[in-house]
C-alpha positions, 0 to 999 in steps of 0.5 A: 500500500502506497503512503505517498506524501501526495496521497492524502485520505480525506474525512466524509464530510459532515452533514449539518444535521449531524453537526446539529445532532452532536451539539443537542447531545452536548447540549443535553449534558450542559443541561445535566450540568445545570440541574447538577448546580440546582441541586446543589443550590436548592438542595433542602428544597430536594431533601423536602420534595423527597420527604412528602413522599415518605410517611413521617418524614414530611412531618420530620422535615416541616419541623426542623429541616434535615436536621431534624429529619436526620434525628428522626432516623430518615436518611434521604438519598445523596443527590449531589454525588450521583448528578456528578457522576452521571454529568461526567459518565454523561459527557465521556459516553457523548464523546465517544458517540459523536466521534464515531458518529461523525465518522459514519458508524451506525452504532455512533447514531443508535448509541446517541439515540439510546442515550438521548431518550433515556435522557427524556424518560430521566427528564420525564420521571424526575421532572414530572413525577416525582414532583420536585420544586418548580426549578427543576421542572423548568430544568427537565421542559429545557431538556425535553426540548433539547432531546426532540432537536437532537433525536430530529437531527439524529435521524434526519434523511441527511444523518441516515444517509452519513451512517452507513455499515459496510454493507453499503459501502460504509467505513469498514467495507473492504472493496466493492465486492463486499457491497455487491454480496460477492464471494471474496478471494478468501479460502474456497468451501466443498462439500462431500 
């Protein structure tokens, strides 16, 4: 094989929609990011959204705050530390994803994909149902929206054109044969 100064290789280039679709991921985790600093502001405003629903911890928390809550043997969740690691395995796994989907892999888009809706289902559950303070129901419409953009981008006709496997000639195809469904020159077969 030939790697000649003169022989360059040249990157696909990247549709806008999958530019667009990369950014609402990031955008996403800035958006993780924020509710993490929520947490951390509206902290005893979490801890009393998770004592009503739990029975005499209202009562506890309404009394004397966590500290009250504490003395009467409650011990509520640690918000914090699990928004931080879910900002930072967040971010790795985005990056990750957006390079191979900016190459042209599938599995960079599914990947993407998965992880944008469980965002949602997350934004959904913690938002809505549980019913936190108002802030952070303002927090999950703001991720709502970011995920429809992204999911959009993501599976826009110009993305699903970029992804392509090495069925179809996509990064990994070999040469034209493994498009065309031809055998290789690899060992032949008998049968008896």
């Amino acid at each position: 094989m030939d790697r000649s100064p003169e022989r360059t290789e040249t990157a696909l280039p990247v549709p806008r929609s999958v530019d667009l679709a990369i950014r609402a991921a990031w955008g996403l985790i800035g958006v993780l990011g924020l509710t993490v600093m929520l947490m951390a502001v509206f902290y005893d405003d979490l801890v009393g959204a998770w004592a009503s629903h739990h029975v005499g911890a209202r009562e506890a928390f309404d009394q004397g705050g966590r500290a009250e809550l504490e003395r009467a043997g409650f011990a509520p969740p640690s918000f914090l530390p699990v928004g931080v690691t879910m900002l930072v395995v967040g971010a790795m796994i985005v990056w990750v994803l957006a390079v191979f989907l900016r190459l042209g892999y599938r599995w960079g888009q599914l990947g993407l994909c998965a992880l944008v809706l469980g965002g949602a289902y997350a934004s959904i559950a913690l938002g809505f149902v549980l019913a936190p303070p108002p802030v952070f129901v303002v927090a999950a419409v703001l991720s709502l929206v970011v995920a429809g953009v992204a999911v959009l981008c993501l599976w826009h006709p110009d993305t699903r054109a970029h992804v392509r496997g090495p069925w179809v000639g996509g990064p990994g195809a070999d040469d034209e044969s493994a498009v065309a469904g031809k055998p290789t020159d690899g060992p032949a077969t008998h049968s008896a």
